[in-house]
Each structure stands twice: as C-alpha cells, then as structure tokens.
C-alpha positions in Angstrom: 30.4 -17.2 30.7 32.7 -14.4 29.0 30.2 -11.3 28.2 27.5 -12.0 30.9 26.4 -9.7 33.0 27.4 -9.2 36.7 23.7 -9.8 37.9 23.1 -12.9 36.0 20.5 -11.9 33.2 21.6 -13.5 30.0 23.0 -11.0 27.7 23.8 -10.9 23.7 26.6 -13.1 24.6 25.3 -15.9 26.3 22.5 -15.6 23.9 25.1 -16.0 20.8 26.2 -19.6 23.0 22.7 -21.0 22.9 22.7 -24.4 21.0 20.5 -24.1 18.2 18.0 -22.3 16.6 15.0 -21.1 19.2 12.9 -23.7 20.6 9.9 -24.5 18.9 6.1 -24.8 20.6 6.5 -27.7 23.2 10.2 -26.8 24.1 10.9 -25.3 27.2 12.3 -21.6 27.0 15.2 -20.5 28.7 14.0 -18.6 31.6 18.1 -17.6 33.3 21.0 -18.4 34.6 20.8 -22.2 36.4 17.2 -23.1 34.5 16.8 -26.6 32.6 16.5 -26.2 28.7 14.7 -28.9 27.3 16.6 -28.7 23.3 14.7 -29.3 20.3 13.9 -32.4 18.5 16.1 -35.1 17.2 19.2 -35.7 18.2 18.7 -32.4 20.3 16.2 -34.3 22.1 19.2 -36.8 23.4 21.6 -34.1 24.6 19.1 -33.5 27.4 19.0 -30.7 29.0 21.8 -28.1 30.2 22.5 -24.8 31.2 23.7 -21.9 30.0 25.5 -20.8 33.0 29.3 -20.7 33.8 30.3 -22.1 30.8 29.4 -23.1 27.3 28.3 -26.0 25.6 30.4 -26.6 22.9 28.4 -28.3 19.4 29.1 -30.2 16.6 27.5 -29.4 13.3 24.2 -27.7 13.0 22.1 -27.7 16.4 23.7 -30.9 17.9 25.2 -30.6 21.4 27.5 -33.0 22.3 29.7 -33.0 25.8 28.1 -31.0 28.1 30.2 -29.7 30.5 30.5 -29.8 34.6 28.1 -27.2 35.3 25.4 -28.0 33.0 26.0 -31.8 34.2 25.4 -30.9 37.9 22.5 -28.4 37.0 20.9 -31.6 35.2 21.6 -33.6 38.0 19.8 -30.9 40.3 16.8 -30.5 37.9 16.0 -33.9 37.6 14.2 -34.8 40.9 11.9 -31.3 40.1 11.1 -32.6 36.7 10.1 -36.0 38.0 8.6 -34.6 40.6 6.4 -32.5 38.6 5.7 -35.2 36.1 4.3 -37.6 39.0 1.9 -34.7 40.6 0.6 -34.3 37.2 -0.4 -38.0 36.6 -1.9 -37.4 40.0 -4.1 -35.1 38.9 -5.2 -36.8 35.9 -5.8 -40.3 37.4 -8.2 -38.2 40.1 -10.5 -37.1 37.6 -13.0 -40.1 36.2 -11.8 -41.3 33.0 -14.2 -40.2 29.8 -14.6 -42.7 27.3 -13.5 -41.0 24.1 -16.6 -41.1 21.3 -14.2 -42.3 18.4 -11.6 -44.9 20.5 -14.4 -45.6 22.7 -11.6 -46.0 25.6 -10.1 -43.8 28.1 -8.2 -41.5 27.7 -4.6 -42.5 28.2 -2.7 -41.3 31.3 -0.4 -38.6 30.9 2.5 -40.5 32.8 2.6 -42.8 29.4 3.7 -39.9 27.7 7.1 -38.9 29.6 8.9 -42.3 28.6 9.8 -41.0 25.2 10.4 -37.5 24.5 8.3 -36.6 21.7 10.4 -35.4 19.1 10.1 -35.3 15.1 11.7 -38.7 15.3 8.9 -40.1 16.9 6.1 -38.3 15.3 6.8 -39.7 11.6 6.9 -43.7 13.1 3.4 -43.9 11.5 -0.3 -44.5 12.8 0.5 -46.8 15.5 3.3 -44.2 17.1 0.7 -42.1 19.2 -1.0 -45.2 20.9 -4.9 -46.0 20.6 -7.5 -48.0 20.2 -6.4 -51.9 18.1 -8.4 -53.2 15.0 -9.9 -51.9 12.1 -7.5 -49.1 10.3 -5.2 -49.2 13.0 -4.9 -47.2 16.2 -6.6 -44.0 16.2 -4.0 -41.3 16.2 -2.7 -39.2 19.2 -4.1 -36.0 17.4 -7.9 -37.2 16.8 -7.9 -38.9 20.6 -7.1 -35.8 21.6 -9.5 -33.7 19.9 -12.0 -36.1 20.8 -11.7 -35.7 24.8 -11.7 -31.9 23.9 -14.8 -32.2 22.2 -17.3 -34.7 23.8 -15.5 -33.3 27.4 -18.1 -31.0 28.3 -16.3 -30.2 31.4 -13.3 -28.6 29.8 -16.0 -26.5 26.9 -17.8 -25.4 29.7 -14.7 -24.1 31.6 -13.0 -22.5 28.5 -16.5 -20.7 28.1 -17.0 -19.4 31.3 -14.4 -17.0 30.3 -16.3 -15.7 27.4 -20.2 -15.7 28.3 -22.2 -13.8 31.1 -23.8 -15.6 34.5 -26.7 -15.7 32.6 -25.7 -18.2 30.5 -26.4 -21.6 31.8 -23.0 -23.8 30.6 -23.5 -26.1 33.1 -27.0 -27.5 31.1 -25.2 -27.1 27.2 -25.5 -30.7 25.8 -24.1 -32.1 22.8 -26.8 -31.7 19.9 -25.4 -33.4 17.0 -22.0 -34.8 15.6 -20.5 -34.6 12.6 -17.5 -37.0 11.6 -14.8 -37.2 9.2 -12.0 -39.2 8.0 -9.8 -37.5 10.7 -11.9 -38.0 13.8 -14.3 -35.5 14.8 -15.0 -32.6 12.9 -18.2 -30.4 14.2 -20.2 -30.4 17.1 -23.1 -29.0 18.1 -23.6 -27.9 21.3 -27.3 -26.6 22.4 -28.9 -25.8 26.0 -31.0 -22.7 27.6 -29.5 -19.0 27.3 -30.5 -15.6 28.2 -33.9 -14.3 28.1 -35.6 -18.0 27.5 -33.8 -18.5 23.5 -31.7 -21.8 23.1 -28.4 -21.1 23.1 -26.4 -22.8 20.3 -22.9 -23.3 19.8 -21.1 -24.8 17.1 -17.6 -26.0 18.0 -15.2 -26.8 15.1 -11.9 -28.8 14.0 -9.2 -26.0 13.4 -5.6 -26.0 13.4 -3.9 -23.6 15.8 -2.1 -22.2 12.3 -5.5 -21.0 11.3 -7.4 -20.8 14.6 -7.0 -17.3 15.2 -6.9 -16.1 11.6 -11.0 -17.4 11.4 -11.5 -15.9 14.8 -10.9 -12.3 13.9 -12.1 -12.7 10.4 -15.5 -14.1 12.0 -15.9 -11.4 14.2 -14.9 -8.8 11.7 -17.7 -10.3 9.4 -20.2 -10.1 11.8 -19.3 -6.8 13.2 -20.0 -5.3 9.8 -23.3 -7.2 9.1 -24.3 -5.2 12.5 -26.1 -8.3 13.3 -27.2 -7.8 17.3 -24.4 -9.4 19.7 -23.9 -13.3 20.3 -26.1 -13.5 23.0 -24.4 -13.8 26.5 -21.2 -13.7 24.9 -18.3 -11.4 24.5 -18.2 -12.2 20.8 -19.4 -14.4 18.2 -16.1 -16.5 17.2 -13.8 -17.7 19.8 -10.8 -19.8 19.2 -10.0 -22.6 22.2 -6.1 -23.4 21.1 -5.8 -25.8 23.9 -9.0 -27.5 22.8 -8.2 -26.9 18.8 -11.5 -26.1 18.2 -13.1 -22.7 17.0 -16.4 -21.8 18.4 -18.9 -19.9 16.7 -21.9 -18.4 19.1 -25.7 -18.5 16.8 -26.0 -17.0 14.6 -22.9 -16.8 13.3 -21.7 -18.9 10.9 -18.6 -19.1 8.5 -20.8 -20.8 5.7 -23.9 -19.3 5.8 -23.0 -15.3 5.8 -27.0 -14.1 5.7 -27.7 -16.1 8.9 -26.9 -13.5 11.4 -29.2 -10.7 9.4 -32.2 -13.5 8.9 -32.1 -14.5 12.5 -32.7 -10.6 13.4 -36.2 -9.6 13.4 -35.8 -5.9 12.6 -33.2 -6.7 9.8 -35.1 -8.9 8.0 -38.6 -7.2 8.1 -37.1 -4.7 5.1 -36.4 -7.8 2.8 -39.5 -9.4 3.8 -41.4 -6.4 3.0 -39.8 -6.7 -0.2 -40.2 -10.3 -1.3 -43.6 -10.1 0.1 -44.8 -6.6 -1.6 -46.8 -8.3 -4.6 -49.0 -10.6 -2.4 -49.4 -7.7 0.4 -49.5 -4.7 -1.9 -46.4 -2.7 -0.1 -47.8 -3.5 3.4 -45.5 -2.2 6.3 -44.1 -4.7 8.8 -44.6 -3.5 12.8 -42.5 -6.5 14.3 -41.2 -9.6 13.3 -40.7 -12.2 15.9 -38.2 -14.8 15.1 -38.2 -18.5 16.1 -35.3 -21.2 14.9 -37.2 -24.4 14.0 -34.3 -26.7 12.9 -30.2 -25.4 12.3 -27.8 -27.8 10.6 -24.4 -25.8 10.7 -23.1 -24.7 7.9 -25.5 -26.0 5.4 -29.1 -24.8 6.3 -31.3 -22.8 9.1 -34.9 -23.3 8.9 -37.0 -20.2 10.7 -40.5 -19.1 11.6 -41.5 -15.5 11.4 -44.1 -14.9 13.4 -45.5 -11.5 11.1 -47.2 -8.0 12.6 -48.4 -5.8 10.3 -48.8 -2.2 10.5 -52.7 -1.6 9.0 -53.6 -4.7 10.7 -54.1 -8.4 9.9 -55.6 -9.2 5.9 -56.2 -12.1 4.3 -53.6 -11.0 1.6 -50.8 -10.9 4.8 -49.5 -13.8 6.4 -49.1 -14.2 9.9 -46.7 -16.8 9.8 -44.4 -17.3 6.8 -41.3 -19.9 6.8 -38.0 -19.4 5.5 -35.1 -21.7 4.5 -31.6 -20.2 4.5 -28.8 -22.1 2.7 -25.5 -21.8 0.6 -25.3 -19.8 -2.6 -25.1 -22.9 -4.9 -27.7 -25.0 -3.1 -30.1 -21.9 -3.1 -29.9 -20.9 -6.8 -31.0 -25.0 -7.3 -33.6 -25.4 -5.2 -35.0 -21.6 -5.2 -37.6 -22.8 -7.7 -38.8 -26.1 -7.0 -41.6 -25.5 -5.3 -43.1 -23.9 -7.8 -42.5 -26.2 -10.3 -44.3 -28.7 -8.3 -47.2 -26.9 -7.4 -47.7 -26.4 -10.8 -47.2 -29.8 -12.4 -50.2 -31.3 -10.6 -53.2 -29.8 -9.1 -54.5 -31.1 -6.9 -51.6 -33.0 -5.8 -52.6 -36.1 -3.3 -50.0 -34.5 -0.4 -50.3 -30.5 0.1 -47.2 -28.5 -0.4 -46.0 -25.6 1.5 -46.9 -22.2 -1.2 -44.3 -20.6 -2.4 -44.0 -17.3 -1.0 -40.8 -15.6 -2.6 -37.1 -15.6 -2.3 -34.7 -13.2 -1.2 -31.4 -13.3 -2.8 -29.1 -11.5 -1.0 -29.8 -13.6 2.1 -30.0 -17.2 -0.1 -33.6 -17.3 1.3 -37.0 -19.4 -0.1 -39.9 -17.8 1.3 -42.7 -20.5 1.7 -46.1 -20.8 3.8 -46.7 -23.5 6.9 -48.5 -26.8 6.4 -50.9 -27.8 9.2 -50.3 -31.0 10.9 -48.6 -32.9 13.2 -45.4 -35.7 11.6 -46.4 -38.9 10.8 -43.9 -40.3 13.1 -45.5 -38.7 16.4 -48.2 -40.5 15.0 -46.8 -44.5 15.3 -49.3 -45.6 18.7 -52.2 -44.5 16.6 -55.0 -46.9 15.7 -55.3 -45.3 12.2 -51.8 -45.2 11.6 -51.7 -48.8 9.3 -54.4 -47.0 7.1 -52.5 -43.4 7.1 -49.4 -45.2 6.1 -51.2 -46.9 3.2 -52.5 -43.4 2.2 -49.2 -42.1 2.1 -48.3 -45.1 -0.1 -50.8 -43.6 -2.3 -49.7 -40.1 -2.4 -46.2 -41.0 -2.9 -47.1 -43.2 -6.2 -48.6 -40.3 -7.8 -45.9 -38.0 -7.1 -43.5 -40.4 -8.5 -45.7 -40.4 -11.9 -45.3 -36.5 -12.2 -43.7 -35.8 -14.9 -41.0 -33.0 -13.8 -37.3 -32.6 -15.1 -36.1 -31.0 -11.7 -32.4 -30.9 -13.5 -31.1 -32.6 -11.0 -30.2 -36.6 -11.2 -29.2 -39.2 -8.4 -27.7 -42.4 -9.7 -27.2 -45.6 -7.7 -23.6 -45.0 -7.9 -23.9 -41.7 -5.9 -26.0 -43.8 -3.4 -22.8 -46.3 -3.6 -20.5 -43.1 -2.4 -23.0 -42.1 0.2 -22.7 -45.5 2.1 -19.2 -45.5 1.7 -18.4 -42.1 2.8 -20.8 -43.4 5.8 -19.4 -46.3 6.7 -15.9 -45.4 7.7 -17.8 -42.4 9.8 -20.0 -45.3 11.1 -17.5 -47.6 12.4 -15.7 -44.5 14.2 -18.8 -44.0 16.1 -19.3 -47.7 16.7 -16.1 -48.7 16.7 -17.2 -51.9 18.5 -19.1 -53.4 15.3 -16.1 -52.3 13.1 -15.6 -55.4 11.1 -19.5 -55.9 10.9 -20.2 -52.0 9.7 -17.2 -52.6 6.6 -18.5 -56.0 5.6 -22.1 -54.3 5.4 -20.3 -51.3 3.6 -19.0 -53.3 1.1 -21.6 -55.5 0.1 -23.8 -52.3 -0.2 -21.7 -50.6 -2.2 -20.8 -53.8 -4.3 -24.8 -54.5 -5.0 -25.7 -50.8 -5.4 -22.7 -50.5 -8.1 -23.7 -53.7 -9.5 -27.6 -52.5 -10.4 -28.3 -51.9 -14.2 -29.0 -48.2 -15.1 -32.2 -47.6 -16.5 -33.3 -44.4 -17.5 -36.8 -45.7 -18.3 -37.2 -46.4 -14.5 -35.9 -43.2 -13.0 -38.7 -40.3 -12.4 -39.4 -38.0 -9.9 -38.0 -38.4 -6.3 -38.6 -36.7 -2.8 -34.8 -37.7 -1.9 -36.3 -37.3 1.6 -39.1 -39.3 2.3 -39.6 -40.2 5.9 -42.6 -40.0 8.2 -41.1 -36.5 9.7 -41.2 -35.4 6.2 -45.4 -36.2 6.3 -47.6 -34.3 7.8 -51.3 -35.2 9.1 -53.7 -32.6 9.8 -57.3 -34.4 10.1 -57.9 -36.3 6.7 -55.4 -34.6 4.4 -51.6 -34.6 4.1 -48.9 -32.6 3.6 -45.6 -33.1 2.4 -42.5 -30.5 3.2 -38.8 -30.6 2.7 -38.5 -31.2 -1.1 -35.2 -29.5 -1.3 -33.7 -33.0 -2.1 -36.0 -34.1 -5.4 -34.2 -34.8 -8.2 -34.7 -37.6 -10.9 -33.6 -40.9 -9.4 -35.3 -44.8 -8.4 -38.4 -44.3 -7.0 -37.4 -47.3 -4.9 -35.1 -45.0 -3.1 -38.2 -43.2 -1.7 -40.0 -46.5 -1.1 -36.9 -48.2 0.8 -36.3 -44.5 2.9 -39.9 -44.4 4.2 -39.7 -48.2 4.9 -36.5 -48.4 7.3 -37.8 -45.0 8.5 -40.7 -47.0 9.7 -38.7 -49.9 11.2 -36.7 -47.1 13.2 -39.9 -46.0 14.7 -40.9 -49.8 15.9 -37.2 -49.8 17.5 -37.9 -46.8 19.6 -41.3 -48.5 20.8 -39.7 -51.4 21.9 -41.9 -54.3 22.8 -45.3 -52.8 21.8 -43.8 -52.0 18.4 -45.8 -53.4 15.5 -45.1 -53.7 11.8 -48.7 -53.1 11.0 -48.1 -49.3 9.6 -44.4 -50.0 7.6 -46.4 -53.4 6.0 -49.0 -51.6 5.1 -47.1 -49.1 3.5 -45.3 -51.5 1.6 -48.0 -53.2 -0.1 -49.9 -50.6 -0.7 -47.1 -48.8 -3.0 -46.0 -52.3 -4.4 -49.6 -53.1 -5.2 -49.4 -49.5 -7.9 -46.0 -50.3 -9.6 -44.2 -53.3 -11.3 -42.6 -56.1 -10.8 -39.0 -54.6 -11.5 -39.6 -51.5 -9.6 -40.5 -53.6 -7.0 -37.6 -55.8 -7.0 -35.5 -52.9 -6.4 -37.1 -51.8 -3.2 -35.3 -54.8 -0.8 -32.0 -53.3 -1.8 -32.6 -49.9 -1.3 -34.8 -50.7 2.3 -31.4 -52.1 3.0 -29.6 -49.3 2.5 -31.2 -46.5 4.4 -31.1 -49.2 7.5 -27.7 -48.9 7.4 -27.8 -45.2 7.0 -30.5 -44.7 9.5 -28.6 -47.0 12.0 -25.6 -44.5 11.5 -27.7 -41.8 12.2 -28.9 -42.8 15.1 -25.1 -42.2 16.4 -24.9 -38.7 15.3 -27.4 -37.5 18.1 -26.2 -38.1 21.6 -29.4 -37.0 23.6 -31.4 -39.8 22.1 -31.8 -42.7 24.4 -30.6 -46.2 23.2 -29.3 -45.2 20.3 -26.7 -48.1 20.0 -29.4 -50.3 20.7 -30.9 -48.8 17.9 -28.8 -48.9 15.5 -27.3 -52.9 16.1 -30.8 -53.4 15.5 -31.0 -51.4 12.2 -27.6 -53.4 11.3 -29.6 -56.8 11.7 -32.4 -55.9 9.7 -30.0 -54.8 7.2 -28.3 -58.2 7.1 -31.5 -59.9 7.1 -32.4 -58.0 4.0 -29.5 -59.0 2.1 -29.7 -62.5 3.3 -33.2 -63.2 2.5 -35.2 -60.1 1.0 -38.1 -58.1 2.4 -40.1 -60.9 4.1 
C-alpha cells in the first residue's frame, strides 16, 4: 500500500484507506498488517472481512465496500478456518458448564454457537421482539437484552467471580444468596444479594439494571457521594459502588445507596449518636451518648432501612433514657408524610385495643422517625399455637376499633389505585411464573375489571392500616401491638380485612397438611360479626386480591422453600373466590 511503512505498522496512509468510519463496540479493531477486520453493520456487515494490506479496498458511497481485492480475498480465505475454529471452542466451553434456567424465560440459556449464523448488525436488531430468540407465549419472546441480564443476575457464579476482584478473603462470596427480587416491565431490575461478611455483620449487596452509557457515570458519582458523607468503608470492599459492564449491572455495597443519601451516616454508630442526642435531648435532658451499637432489622433498597440502636449512655442508664430506640429511614417525600402519624394516632384514642410503638422524634436531615420497640413475638410465628383461633379473633377486635377512629391521615387509597396495583403486578407476576401466564392475565383482568367496577363510597371509607398482616401484630402475653403504620391512609376497611385474611391462608400453605383454617375463620367472623352487611360484601373481593398479590410475593424471595407451590395455591384460592365467594 502506497505510504506504508517499510516494517509493516499501518501509518496515516493506510489509515486514510480504511473503509468507513471506526468500528463501533462489537466490531473487531484492526490490529496490523494481514489481521481480519470484521466491518460495521449493514451492508458493511456483508462485505465481510478484509485486509488492509498490499492494496486497497476500493468503496462505493458512504462506508460500503464493494470488490475486495486478491489479497484481502486470500487473507479471508486464511482467517476463516481460525474464526471457525474459535467459534467452535467457544461453544465448547459453554455447552460444558450446566445450563441455568433463566428466572424470567424459565429456559436455558441459549448456546452461543446459535449466535454466529447471522451477524448481528443494525439490520437485525430493529426485526422486532421475536429477532433475539426466547421463550414462546404470552407477549412474545423475551428479548435477547433481558435473557441476558437475567443469567447475569440470578448466575451467582459469574457475581461472585466479578466480586472476588473487589472484596477481601474475608468476605465469604461463595455463601451470598439472592435475598429478594424486584421486576419490571423490562426483565429484571434489582437484586438483593445477602450472605455473612467480615467481623460476623451480614453483608448486603444490591445489584442493579444499568446501561453501560450510564454505568460508570453512577459508579464514580456513588463513590464521590459517599466519600464526602465520610461514612466508614463498604465493608470488605474496595469501594462502595462498582459497575460490572459485562454483567450491566451496578453494585452498591451496604450502606450505600443511590436513593436513600442519609443511609450510610445512620448505619454508623458514632455518626448518628450526635443527631440522636439531638432528637432525643427533651426526653433525656441533654444526656451524652457513650456508644451506639447498630443493628439492620429489615432493608428494602432504595425505599426504606429499618435499624435498632442498641443506646449507652454516659451518666448511666435512667428511666428518662432508652436503651433501645428504633429508627425508620426513607425518602424525602415519603418521610415528610408519614413523619407524624404516629402521633396522630396515639393521640386519637387512648387506650387504643393494639399498642403502638411511641413516638420518639425525627431527625430531618437523615429522613429519620425515631420510635420505641413493641414487646412481642409476630402473630405469624404464632400459627401451631392452641390459642391462636382466639388471638386471631382478638385481633378482629382490635382492628374494628381502629377502623372506627376517626383520623384524616391526608392520605386516600381508592379501589382504582388497588386496580393499578394488581395490574402493575401482574405482568411482573407472569415474568416470574411464566408457566401460569395465561392463568396470571385472566386473574389480572378480572381483578382489575371487578375492582374498577366497585361503587365509590365515601361514607364507607375510614381509617386503614394499608398493611395489615399477622407480621404486622405483635403478641407479648395478653396484649398486642401493632407496628408499621407507615401505609394508613383513608381507604375500604375491607382492604385490611381481605390483607389479614389471605395473609392467614399463606400461613396454612406453608404448614402443609397440618394447616388448619381455625385462626383465618375465626378472624373472619369475628370482624364481620362488628360491621354491616355492605362492608361485608366487599371483603370476598378484596380477600381475593391480596391472594393474588401474596401469591406474587411469594416469587420475589428465592430462599423460601416451595414458593411456587405456594403461590399456584394462592392462585386457586383466588379463583375459587371469584367463582363462589368466601365459603
């Protein structure tokens, strides 16, 4: 080639002869004199490869080659054989390892020997859902991207081997489990990963849908954030935020978080003891903290963290200083609407039937509610008990009378938001099941159809937990508790009624054969023997509901042992609502 150097190394010349603009991410790069290129996409694509070596290619309009000559045909001659030869090894590499069924297709990943019969240009990418191969039935096969993304995430072979880079020996990758899923309209979206770390903590990651565009962009500003919150360092890990681009997913070490900013500051004991000092200043009169211990009770990424401080105080225990105080981090908006309902609760009734936690303070900068323990043990670990027909009938009680309180908490909850809630559900649900596809959208619909369908009537609508389950209730001897009322607002009282009842039938699916229905009928008729015949009418359709959203649920938590089981089961009971009522 005119203008090339003696030695062979491609000069300004040669470079001036290459066809077409650089190749993009996927392309091969020209590496010298006698090396394949693989062109870009399009009709590039079908001009194959050639060389740049000895002479040029000429080209026809913009980037198209077109009549290679002599010596790129015999160089593409020559690097055929290698490139076949390299695409079989490959596929026997892949077919070695054990295939991993996929959580959204819920088939094996496909071969990678598939993939070199086409070349995968732009032409190929734009043919529409059913270009990138997948799973048949419902909307179509699951695109190449998402079946991707889901090996990368449920694979805990390939996590743990991207993270062994990042982490100390300490850290035990080989026992990290996935925690919890979350699930969007593209495939998977969050993970949580949790298993032991250093020093006896739990060790919890939070992996995370990112594109490679933005994947690196988080990761520095993540670790720039949390550098200047002079948090303590992830622990066991190089740094807090680390981007996987051949996984596309960003990982974020505990406590860091990109949507809750205060996390890494409340989940450091000496930190936080200033602002609890602070918040806590009228009830201790300016006691001095000596050490705050800190213990994670219950993290949902990016929305909430739940902790326990475990409180020493300087002068010495009081009965004006707590020893234990709990404190609820969330986002800005949710915190500055739930900040004071506790209060407001508290002060509506007294005594109330259920005891609620005390409100201890708040700390603003941090989005924190300050509140005190409830003593007891869950309803739910409760289920084998002998006493647990007449605790559930007591509950009944308790839950009447909070219904009848007459609070404005500002907040409303209409059955058409419950209509959304299923359907944003469903299409989540069937990815997870995709086996009972057809039977989760036909249950979809005729929820949302019935839930739509139900007459507004703000005469009905009072005072609702928006939580109410048996995890929710706490038993300490003969009195109850009740905790997690970040969710009241003014709706159906049936909501509470049918979330407490399906709760209840979840419980008898996880006993199995020496399930009874005892406790969840007892329930039922005590509340229904309180209310009205049109309150009650509404219950069946809103038991029916939180089946389906329970048996969706179930999915979400991979640890938990039959959880299909579970939740085919919830999907009958859910049809037999709808068919027949609550029998």
């Amino acid at each position: 080639m005119a203008g090339a150097p003696a030695d062979g190394t491609r000069g300004a010349g040669a470079r001036a002869a290459a066809v077409g603009p650089r190749p993009r991410r996927g392309a091969l790069r020209r590496r010298g004199v006698g090396q394949p290129v693989r062109l870009q996409h399009g009709a590039r694509h079908r001009a194959r490869a050639c060389t740049r070596a000895g002479r040029a290619v000429p080209r026809v309009g913009q980037g198209r080659a077109v009549c290679p000559g002599p010596t790129a045909r015999a160089a593409w001659g020559r690097a055929r054989p290698r490139a076949r030869a390299a695409r079989r090894a490959d596929a026997r590499r892949r077919d070695a390892c054990p295939a991993r069924l996929s959580a959204l297709a819920g088939r094996a990943r496909p071969r990678r020997r598939a993939a070199h019969r086409r070349a995968p240009g732009r032409d190929a990418r734009h043919r529409g859902p059913r270009a990138g191969g997948g799973l048949r039935g419902g909307g179509g096969r699951v695109p190449r991207r998402t079946r991707r993304l889901t090996g990368a995430v449920v694979d805990l072979a390939r996590v743990r081997t991207f993270l062994r880079r990042w982490c100390d020996t300490e850290v035990a990758l080989d026992r990290l489990e996935v925690s919890h899923l979350t699930v969007g309209p593209d495939g998977l979206q969050r993970v949580l990963y949790e298993g032991p770390g250093p020093g006896g903590q739990v060790l919890r990651l939070v992996a995370q849908r990112v594109a490679p565009a933005d994947g690196r962009r988080l990761e520095a500003e993540l670790n720039r954030d949390y550098r200047r919150s002079r948090a303590p360092a992830a622990p066991g890990f190089v740094q807090p935020a680390i981007y996987a681009p051949e996984l596309e997913l960003l990982f974020q070490v505990f406590p860091a978080d990109r949507r809750l900013g205060a996390l890494a500051r409340a989940a450091d004991g000496r930190a936080v003891a200033t602002a609890l000092e602070a918040a806590l200043a009228v009830r201790t009169g300016g006691a001095r903290l000596a050490s705050v211990a800190v213990h994670v009770v219950r993290y949902k990424p990016a929305r909430k963290c739940l902790f326990r401080y475990d409180l020493t105080w300087a002068g010495g225990a009081a009965p004006n200083r707590p020893g234990v105080v709990y404190a609820k981090v969330a986002r800005r908006e949710k915190f500055e609407r739930t900040r004071d309902i506790l209060a407001r609760l508290r002060a509506a009734a007294d005594p109330l039937f259920f005891e609620l936690p005390e409100p201890l303070g708040t700390v603003p900068e941090l989005c924190m509610e300050l509140f005190s323990p409830v003593a007891g043990v869950p309803l739910s670990a409760l289920f084998a008990a002998d006493n647990f027909p007449a605790l559930c009938q007591r509950v009944a009680a308790g839950l009447h009378q909070l219904h009848a309180l007459p609070i404005d908490i500002g907040r409303e909850r209409r059955a058409s938001e419950n209509a959304a809630r299923v359907a944003a559900s469903a299409s989540e649900f069937a990815a997870l099941l995709p086996a009972e596809r057809p039977r989760i959208a036909a249950l979809g619909r005729t929820l949302r159809a019935r839930l739509s369908a139900m007459p507004s009537s703000p005469s009905r609508l009072g005072l609702i937990h928006g939580d109410f389950h048996g995890d929710n209730v706490v038993v300490d001897g003969t009195g109850l508790g009740l905790v997690d009322l970040e969710s009241c607002a003014t709706g159906d009282p049936a909501d509470d009624v049918g979330s407490m009842w399906a709760q209840l039938t979840w419980l008898g699916c996880k006993a199995g054969a020496v399930a009874s229905t005892a406790g969840r009928d007892a329930f039922l008729e005590a509340y229904l023997r309180r209310t009205d015949g049109e309150a009650a009418a509404r219950v069946p359709l809103h038991a029916a509901m939180h089946c389906f959203l329970y048996a969706y649920q179930c999915l979400r938590h991979p640890r938990r042992r039959g959880r299909d089981e579970h939740a085919r089961a919830l999907l009958v009971t859910c049809e037999g609502i709808l068919a027949h009522g609550l029998l």
